[in-house]
FIPA-649561 format. One record per residue (C-alpha): chain; y, z, x negated. Coordinates in steps of 0.001 Angstrom, whole numbers. Example, Ala and Ser with C-alpha at 12.3 -4.5 7.8 and 13.67 -1.06 7.14 Angstrom:
2
{A; {-4500; 7800; -12300}} {A; {-1060; 7140; -13670}} 
END
This chain:
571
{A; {0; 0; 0}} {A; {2258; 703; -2700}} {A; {4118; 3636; -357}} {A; {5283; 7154; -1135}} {A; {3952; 9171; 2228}} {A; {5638; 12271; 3188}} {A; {4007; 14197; 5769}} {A; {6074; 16346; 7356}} {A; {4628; 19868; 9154}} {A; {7434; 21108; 10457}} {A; {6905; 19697; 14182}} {A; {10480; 17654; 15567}} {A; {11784; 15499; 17957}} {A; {12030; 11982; 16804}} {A; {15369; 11829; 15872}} {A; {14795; 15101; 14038}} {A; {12539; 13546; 12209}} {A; {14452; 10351; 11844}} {A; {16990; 12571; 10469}} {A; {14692; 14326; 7894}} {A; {13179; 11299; 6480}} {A; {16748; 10097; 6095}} {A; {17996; 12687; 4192}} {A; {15377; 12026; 1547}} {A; {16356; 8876; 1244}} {A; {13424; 7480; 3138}} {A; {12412; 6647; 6422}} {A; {9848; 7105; 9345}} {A; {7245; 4767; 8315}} {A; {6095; 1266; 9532}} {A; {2311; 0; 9674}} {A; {1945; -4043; 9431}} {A; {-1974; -4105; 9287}} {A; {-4830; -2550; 10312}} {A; {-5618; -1481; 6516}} {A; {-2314; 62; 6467}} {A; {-3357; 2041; 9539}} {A; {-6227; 3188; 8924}} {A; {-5306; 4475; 5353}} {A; {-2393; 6401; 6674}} {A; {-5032; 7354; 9171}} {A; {-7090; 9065; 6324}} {A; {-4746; 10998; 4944}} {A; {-4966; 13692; 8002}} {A; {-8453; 12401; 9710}} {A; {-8987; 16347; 10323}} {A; {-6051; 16902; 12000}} {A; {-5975; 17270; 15595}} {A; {-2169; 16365; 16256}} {A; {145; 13556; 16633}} {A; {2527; 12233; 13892}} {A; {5830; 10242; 14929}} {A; {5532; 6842; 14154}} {A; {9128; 4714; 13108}} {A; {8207; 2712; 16053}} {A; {10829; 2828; 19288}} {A; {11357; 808; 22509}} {A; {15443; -465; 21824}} {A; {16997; -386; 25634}} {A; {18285; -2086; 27318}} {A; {15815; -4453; 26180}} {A; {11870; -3679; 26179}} {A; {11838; -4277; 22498}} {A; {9410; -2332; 20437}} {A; {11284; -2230; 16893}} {A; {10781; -61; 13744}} {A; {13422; 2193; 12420}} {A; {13797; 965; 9015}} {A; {14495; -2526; 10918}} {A; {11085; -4429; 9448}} {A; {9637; -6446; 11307}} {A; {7473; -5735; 14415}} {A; {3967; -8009; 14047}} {A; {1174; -5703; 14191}} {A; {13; -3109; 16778}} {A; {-2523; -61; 17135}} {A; {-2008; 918; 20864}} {A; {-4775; 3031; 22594}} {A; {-5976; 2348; 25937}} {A; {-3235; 2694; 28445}} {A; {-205; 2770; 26071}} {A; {2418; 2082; 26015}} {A; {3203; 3412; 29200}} {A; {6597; 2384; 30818}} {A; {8040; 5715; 30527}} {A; {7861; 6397; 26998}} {A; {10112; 5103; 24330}} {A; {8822; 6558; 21249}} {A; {5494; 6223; 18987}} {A; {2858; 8451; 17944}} {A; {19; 8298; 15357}} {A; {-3360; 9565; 16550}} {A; {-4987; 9653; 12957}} {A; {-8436; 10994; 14460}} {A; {-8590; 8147; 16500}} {A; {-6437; 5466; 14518}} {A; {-4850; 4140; 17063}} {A; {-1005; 4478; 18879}} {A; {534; 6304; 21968}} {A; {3589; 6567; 23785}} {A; {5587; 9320; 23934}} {A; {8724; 10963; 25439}} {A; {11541; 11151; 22252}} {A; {11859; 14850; 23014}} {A; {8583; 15559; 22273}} {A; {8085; 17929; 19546}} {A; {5906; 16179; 16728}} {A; {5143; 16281; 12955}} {A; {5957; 13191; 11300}} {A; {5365; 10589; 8432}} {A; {7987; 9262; 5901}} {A; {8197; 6797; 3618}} {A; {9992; 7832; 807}} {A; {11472; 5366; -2265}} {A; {9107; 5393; -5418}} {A; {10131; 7436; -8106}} {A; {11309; 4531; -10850}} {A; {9162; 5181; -13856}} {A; {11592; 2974; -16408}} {A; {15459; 3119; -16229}} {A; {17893; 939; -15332}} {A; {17728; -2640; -16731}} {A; {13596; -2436; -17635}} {A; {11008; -3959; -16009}} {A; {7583; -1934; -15003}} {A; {4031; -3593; -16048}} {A; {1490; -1346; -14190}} {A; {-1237; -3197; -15871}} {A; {54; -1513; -19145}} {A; {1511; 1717; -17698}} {A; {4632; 462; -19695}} {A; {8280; -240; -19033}} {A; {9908; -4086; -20838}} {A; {13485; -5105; -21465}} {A; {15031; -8353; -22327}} {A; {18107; -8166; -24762}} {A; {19876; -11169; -26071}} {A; {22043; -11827; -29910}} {A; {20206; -9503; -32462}} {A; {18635; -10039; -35629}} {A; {15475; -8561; -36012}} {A; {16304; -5557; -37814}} {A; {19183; -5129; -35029}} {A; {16238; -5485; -32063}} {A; {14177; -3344; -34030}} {A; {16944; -912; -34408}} {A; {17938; -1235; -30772}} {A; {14357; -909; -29163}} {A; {13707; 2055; -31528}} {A; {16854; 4006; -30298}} {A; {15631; 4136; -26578}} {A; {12417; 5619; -27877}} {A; {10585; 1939; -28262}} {A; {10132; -1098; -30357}} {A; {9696; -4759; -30447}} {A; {6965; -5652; -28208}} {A; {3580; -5972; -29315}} {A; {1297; -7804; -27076}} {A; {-2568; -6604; -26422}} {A; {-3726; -9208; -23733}} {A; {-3320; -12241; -21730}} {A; {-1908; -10580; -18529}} {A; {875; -9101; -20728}} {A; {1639; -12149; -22437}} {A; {1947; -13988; -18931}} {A; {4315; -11043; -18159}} {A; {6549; -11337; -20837}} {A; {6721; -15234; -20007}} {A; {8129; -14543; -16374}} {A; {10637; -12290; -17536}} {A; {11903; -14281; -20199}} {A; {11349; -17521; -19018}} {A; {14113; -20440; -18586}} {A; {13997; -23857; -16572}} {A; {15633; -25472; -19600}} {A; {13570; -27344; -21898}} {A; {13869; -26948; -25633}} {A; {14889; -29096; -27703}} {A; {12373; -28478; -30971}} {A; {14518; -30273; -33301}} {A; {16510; -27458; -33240}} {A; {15376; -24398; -35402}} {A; {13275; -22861; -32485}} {A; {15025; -19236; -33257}} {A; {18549; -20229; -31989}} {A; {16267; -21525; -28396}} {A; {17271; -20177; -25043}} {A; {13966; -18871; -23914}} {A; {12630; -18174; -27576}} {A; {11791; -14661; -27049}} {A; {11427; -12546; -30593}} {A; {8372; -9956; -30727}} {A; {7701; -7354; -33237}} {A; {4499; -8733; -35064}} {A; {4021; -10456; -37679}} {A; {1341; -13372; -38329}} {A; {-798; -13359; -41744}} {A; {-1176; -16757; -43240}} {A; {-4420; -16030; -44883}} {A; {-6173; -14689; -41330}} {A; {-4913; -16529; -39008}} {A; {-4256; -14161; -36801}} {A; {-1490; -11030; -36291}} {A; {-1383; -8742; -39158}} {A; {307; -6392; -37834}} {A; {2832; -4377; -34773}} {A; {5599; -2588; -35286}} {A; {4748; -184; -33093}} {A; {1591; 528; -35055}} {A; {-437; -498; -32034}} {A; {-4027; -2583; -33010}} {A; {-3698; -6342; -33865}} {A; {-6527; -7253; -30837}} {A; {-5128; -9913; -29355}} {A; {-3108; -13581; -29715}} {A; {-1615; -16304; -27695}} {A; {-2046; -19860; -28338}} {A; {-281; -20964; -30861}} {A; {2268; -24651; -30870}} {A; {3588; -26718; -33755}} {A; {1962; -23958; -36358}} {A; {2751; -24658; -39434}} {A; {1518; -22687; -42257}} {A; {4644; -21941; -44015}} {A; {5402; -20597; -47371}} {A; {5607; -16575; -46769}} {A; {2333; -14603; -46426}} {A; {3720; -13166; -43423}} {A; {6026; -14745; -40365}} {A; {8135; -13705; -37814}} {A; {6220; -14720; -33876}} {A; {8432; -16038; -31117}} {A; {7029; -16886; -27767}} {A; {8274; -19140; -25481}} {A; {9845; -18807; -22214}} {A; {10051; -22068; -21131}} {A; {8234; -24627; -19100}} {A; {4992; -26681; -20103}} {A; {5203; -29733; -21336}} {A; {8451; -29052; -23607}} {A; {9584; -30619; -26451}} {A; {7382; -32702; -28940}} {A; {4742; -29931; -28958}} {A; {4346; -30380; -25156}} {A; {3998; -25664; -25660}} {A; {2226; -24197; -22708}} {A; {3411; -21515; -20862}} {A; {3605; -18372; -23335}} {A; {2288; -19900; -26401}} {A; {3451; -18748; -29220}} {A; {5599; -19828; -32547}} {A; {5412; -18744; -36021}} {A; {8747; -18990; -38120}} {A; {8692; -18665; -42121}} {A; {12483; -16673; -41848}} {A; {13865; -13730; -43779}} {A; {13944; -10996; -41770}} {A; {17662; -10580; -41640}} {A; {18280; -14248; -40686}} {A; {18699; -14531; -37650}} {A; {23203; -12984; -37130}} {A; {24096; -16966; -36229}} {A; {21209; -16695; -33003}} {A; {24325; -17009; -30256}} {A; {21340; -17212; -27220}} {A; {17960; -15894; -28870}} {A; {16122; -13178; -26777}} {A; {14996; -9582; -28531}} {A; {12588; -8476; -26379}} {A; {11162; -4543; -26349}} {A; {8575; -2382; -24955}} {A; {9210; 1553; -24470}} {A; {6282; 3504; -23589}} {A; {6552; 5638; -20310}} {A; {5362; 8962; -21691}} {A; {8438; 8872; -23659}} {A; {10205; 9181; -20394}} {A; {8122; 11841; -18797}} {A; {7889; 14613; -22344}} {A; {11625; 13847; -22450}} {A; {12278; 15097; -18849}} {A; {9772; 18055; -19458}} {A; {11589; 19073; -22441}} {A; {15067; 18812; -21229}} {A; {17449; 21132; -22235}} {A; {20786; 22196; -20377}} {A; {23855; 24510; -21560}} {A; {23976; 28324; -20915}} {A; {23850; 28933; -16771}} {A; {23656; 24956; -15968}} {A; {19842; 24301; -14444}} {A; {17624; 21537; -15251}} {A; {17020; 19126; -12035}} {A; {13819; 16798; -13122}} {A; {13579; 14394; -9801}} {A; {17227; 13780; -11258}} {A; {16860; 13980; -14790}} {A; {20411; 16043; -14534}} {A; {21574; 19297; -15849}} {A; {23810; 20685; -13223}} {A; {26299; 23540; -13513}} {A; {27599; 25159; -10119}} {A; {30460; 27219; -10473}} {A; {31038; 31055; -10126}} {A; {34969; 30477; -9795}} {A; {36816; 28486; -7183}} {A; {39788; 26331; -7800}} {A; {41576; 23232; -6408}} {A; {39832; 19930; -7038}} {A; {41725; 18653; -9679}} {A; {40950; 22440; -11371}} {A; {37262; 21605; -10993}} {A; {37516; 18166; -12577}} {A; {39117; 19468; -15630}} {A; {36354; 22651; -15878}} {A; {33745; 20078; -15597}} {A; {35449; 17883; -18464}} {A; {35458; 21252; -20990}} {A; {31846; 20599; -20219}} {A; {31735; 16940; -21474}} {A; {30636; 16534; -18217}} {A; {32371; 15276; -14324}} {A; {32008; 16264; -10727}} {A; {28422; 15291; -9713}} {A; {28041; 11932; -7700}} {A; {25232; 11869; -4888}} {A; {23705; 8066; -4606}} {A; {20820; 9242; -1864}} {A; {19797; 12121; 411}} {A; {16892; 12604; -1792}} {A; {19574; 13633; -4198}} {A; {21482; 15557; -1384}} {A; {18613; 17505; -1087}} {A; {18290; 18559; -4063}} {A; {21059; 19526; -4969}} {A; {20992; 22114; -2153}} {A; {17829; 23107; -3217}} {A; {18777; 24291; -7113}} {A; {21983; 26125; -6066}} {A; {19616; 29094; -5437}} {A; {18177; 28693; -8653}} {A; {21643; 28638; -10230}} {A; {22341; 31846; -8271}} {A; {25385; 30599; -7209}} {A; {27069; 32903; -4101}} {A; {28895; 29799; -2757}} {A; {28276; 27789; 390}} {A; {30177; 24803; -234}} {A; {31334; 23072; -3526}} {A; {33208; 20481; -4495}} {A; {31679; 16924; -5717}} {A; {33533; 14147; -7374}} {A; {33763; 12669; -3813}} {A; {37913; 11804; -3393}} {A; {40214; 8948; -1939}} {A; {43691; 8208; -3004}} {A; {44942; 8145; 957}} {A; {43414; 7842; 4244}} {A; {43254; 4070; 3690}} {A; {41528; 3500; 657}} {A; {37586; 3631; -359}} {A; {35637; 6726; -1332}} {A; {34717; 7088; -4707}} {A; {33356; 9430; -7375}} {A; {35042; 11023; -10394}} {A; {34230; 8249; -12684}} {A; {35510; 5319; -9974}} {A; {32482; 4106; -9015}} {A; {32868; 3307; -5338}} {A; {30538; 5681; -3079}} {A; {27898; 3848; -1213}} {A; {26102; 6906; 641}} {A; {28052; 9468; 2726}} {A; {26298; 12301; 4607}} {A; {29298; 13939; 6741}} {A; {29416; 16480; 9054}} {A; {30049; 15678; 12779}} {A; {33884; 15039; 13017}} {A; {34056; 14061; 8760}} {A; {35981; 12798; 7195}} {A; {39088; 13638; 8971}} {A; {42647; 11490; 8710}} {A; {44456; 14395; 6582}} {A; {41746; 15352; 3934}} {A; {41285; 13021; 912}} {A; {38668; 15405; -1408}} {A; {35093; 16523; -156}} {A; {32625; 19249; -628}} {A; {28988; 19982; -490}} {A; {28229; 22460; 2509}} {A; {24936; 24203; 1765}} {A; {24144; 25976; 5155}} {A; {24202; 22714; 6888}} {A; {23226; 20412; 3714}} {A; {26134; 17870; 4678}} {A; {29743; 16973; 3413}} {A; {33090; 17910; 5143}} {A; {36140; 16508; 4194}} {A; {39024; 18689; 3070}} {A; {42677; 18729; 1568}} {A; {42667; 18577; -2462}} {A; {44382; 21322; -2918}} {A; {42159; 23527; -1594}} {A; {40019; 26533; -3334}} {A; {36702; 25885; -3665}} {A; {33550; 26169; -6252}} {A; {31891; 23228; -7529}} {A; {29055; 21145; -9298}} {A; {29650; 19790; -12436}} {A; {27149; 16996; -14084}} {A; {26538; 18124; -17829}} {A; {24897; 16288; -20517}} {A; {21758; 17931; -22016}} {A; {21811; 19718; -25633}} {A; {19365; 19453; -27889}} {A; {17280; 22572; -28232}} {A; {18028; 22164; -32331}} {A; {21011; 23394; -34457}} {A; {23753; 20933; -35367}} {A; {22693; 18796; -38106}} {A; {18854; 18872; -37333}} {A; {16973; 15724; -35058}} {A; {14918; 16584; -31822}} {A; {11282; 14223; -31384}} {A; {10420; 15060; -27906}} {A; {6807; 13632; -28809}} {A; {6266; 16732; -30548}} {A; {8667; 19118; -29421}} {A; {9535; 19761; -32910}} {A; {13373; 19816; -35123}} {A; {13542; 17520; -38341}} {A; {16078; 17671; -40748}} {A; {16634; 15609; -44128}} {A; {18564; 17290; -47106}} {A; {19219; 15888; -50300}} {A; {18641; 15809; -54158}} {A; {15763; 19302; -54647}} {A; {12456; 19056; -56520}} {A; {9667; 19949; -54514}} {A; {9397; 23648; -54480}} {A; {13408; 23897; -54252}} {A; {13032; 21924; -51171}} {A; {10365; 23907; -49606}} {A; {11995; 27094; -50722}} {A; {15096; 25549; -48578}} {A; {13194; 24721; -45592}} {A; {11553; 28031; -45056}} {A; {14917; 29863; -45536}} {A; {15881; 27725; -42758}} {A; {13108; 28098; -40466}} {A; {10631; 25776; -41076}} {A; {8629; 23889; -44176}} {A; {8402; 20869; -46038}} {A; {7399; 17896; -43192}} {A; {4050; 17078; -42008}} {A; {2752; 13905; -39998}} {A; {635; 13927; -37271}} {A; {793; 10711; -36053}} {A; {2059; 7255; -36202}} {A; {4821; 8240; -33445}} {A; {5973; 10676; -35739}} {A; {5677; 8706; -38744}} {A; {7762; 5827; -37513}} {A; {10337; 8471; -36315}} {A; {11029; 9969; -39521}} {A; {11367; 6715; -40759}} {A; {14217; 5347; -38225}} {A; {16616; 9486; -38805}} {A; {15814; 8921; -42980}} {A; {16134; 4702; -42911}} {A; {18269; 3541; -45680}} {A; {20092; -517; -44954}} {A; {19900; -688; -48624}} {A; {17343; -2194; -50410}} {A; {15640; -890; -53976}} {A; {13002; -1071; -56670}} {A; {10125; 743; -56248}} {A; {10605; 4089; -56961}} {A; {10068; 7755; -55523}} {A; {13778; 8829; -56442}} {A; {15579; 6374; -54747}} {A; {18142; 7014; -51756}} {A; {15710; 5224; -49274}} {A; {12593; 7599; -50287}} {A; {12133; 10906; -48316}} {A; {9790; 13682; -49677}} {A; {7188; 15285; -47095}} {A; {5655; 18096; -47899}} {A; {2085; 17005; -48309}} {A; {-516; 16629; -51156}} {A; {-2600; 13426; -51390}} {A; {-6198; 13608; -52754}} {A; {-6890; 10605; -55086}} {A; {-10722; 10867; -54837}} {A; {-10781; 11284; -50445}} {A; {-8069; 8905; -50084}} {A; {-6137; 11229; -47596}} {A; {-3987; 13709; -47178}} {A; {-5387; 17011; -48817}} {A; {-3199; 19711; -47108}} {A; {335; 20059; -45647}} {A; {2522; 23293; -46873}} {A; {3077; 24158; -43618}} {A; {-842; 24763; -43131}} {A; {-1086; 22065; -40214}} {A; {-4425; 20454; -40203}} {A; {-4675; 16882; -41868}} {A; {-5682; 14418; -39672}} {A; {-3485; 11339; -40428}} {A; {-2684; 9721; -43396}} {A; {197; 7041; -43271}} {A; {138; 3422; -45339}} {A; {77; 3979; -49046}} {A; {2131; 1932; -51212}} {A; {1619; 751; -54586}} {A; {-487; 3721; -55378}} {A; {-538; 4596; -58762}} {A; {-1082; 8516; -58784}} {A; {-3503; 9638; -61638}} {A; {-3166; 13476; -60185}} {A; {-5699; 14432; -57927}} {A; {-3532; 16219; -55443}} {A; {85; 14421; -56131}} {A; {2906; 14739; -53837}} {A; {3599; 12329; -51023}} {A; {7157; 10655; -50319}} {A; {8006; 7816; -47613}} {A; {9655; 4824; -48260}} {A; {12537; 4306; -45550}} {A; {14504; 1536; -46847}} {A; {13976; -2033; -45010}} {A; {10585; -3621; -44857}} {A; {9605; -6705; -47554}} {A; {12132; -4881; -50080}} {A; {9647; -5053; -52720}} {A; {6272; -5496; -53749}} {A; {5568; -2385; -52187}} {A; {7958; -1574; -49372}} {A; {6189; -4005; -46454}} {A; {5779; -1704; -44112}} {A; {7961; 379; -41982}} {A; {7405; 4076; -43519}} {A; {5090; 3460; -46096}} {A; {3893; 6181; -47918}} {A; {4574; 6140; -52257}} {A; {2209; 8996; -54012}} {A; {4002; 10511; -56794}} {A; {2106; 12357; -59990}} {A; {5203; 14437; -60721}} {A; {5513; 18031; -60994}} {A; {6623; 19922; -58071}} {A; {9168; 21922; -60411}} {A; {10828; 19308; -62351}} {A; {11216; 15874; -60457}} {A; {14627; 16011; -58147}} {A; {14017; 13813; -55236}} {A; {16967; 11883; -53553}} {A; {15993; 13033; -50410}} {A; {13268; 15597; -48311}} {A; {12430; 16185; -45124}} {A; {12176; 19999; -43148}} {A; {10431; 20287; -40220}} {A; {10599; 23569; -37926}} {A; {9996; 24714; -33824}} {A; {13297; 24842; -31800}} {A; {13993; 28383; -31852}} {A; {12888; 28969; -35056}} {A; {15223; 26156; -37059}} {A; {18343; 27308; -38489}} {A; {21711; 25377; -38826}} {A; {22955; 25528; -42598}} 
END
């Protein structure tokens, strides 16, 4: 069905429950087909009640019509309904099947309530992959890589044909390419964040670390001079161009990196992985006596002082932070509901809801013109141009600005670290880089401040540390350089793994080593974070370099602490 269901106990009338489904932003549901029906059905088979339906005869007319204004083409009735006196609709779920009723019947109900958007704004949802897609346009690929990486993603790797077919619709173009151009600067070329190995035939590797198990097919390959090249599939339609390129085939190009600042209409394309979403929200933090609201992903601070609107605009900017804006009754609702959490005496508060005069639009504190209103009978009146929140009847009233009132501000979350340290929701832990200490210095310095020398867990984590250390610069091979970052690990030359962390965490990853020369059997471990295909050495994103120094003597550029929020200290 693809439907949120709410059922509602709380037996109504059915404008009551009209009303409640409203308020949440939903409606009384609609059935189109007998699957439909009997699934709903299902979901209360043991009760032995009635559920209002969205269903209702529209006078004067004998016109059966759902509330939610879909269209009427499918029917359930039970013998003898519907009955010329009834104007209303009822769900018998043990018998799947419709009945009249009178409106002012008292009745539980069902609502259909909007799904819960598992990607924000702007990306697209795969279900197939449990994964959320955006298209960006005019980056070189460090810039995409750079870009996807700060919303918590990367450059897409692709793991099957479904995906590939799904990337093709949302990038694709009518307009036919013209391959005599170089296929990067192509409307419709869409950049990905593999690369393809010469030698194999096949994709080396992901940036997002993810296994190379999969490839489209490829059109006008040629083998190129570098060992490894940059993919590109295209967006546009069959039959294209001299290589007549199906539908999502893929292109190899033999480019630098860095090469592609002159691409006015080439498409970056990234994937961001939805538990990134969902750890962030569960580890959300909010400033002293604001409260966390998930459904909203808000912190919101109601006010223990009262004050004239303008008053409560400027407290809420101290914050960082503006008058909240309600877009739905779900959010309505809600924001009711947490007020008691805040412990907040108030029963009405101001929102960012104001108009300049009794002619012009409602809109919120940041302009944005207001496109859901839930007034009070006899709201908004001629006179008042400012509006607040009134919690004993969960609806708005309009009053004059210059009244005293409390309020709800809308305050951006803090990170649960001191100034100066990064926070990796993935695993809930503070990471902070400081400079130019041998090894025992620097793990002398990290436990005074909470915490110990870094260790990795993961590729997630890996690839994290790499984008808060990455140097643009690019250098020789060498432990001491500015783009190098020392963990605070020991590698084993005979396992080939990591032989213990400082920090006494168990050892069960071990990153990409790099032009590993270490004679030591337990020799310290340092990540490269300059650019990949620097050197020899560097062609990986966070690349590991194993150093045979002593852990007294050698000053590194650059190391890496890693403590619990709580427990990390600012300098």
């Amino acid at each position: 069905m693809g439907k949120c269901l709410f059922f509602g106990d709380e037996a109504t009338t059915f404008t009551g429950a009209e009303t409640i489904c409203e308020s949440y932003g939903g409606s009384l549901i609609s059935i189109h087909n007998a699957f439909e029906n009997s699934l709903i059905s299902t979901y209360q088979q043991n009760a032995n009640r009635f559920f209002w339906l969205g269903l209702r005869r529209q006078m004067p007319a004998p016109v059966w019509a759902w509330s939610d204004n879909s269209t009427t083409n499918f029917y359930k009735w039970a013998p003898g309904h519907p009955d010329s006196g009834s104007a209303c609709t009822v769900l018998s779920p043990a018998e799947q099947s419709w009945h009249s009723a009178d409106c002012n019947e008292r009745n539980p109900f069902i609502c259909e309530l909007p799904q819960a958007k598992p990607c924000r704004d702007g990306w697209s949802y795969f279900n197939y992959t449990n994964n959320c897609y955006y298209i960006g346009k005019n980056r070189t690929f460090t810039q995409a890589d750079a870009y996807c990486q700060s919303y918590g993603g990367y450059l897409a790797s692709v793991h099957n044909n479904p995906e590939n077919e799904f990337i093709y619709e949302l990038a694709r173009t009518d307009k036919c390419a013209n391959f005599s151009m170089n296929p990067k600067y192509l409307e419709g070329t869409v950049l990905l964040g593999g690369f393809f190995a010469k030698d194999r035939g096949f994709v080396s590797r992901w940036l997002d670390w993810s296994t190379p198990d999969y490839m489209s097919e490829m059109s006008c390959y040629k083998p190129g001079e570098k060992s490894e090249q940059t993919m590109l599939l295209l967006a546009f339609p069959a039959g294209c161009g001299a290589c007549e390129a199906d539908r999502g085939n893929w292109l190899t190009v033999d480019d630098d990196r860095s090469g592609y600042d002159n691409c006015s209409s080439k498409m970056s394309f990234a994937k961001f992985f939805v538990f990134f979403t969902l750890l962030y929200c569960g580890a959300a933090q909010c400033p002293t006596n604001a409260v966390y609201v998930e459904a909203m992903d808000k912190c919101l601070l109601y006010s223990s002082q009262v004050t004239n609107f303008d008053g409560a605009a400027a407290s809420c900017e101290k914050f960082g932070g503006s008058l909240v804006s309600i877009w739905n009754g779900f959010e309505n609702n809600l924001i009711t509901t947490y007020q008691a959490e805040a412990k907040s005496g108030w029963t009405a508060y101001y929102m960012g809801l104001h108009r300049e005069d009794r002619n012009s639009e409602w809109e919120w504190a940041d302009n944005s013109t207001a496109t859901f209103f839930k007034w009070a009978p006899g709201h908004p009146s001629a006179g008042a141009n400012c509006a607040v929140l009134s919690l004993p009847d969960n609806s708005w009233h309009s009053m004059d600005c210059n009244g005293y009132q409390a309020f709800i501000c809308d305050v951006p979350k803090v990170s649960p670290c001191p100034d100066g340290w990064s926070y990796f929701v993935y695993t809930d832990m503070c990471y902070y880089k400081g400079e130019n200490m041998t090894f025992n210095q620097a793990e002398a310095y990290c436990q005074k401040h909470g915490g110990h020398l870094g260790s990795i867990h993961s590729n997630m984590e890996n690839a994290f540390i790499y984008e808060m250390s990455y140097s643009v610069s690019c250098y020789n091979t060498s432990a001491y350089v500015m783009g190098s970052v020392l963990l605070g690990g020991y590698y084993s030359r005979e396992q080939q793994k990591v032989s213990k962390w400082v920090d006494g965490s168990a050892t069960d990853f071990v990153g990409m080593t790099s032009c590993y020369e270490g004679k030591k059997e337990d020799a310290m471990i340092v990540m490269f974070a300059f650019p990949i295909n620097c050197n020899d050495c560097g062609n990986f994103h966070g690349q590991w370099y194993i150093a045979d120094d002593e852990p007294d003597k050698t000053n590194f550029p650059n190391f890496l602490c890693k403590a619990p929020p709580g427990q990390a200290k600012e300098e």
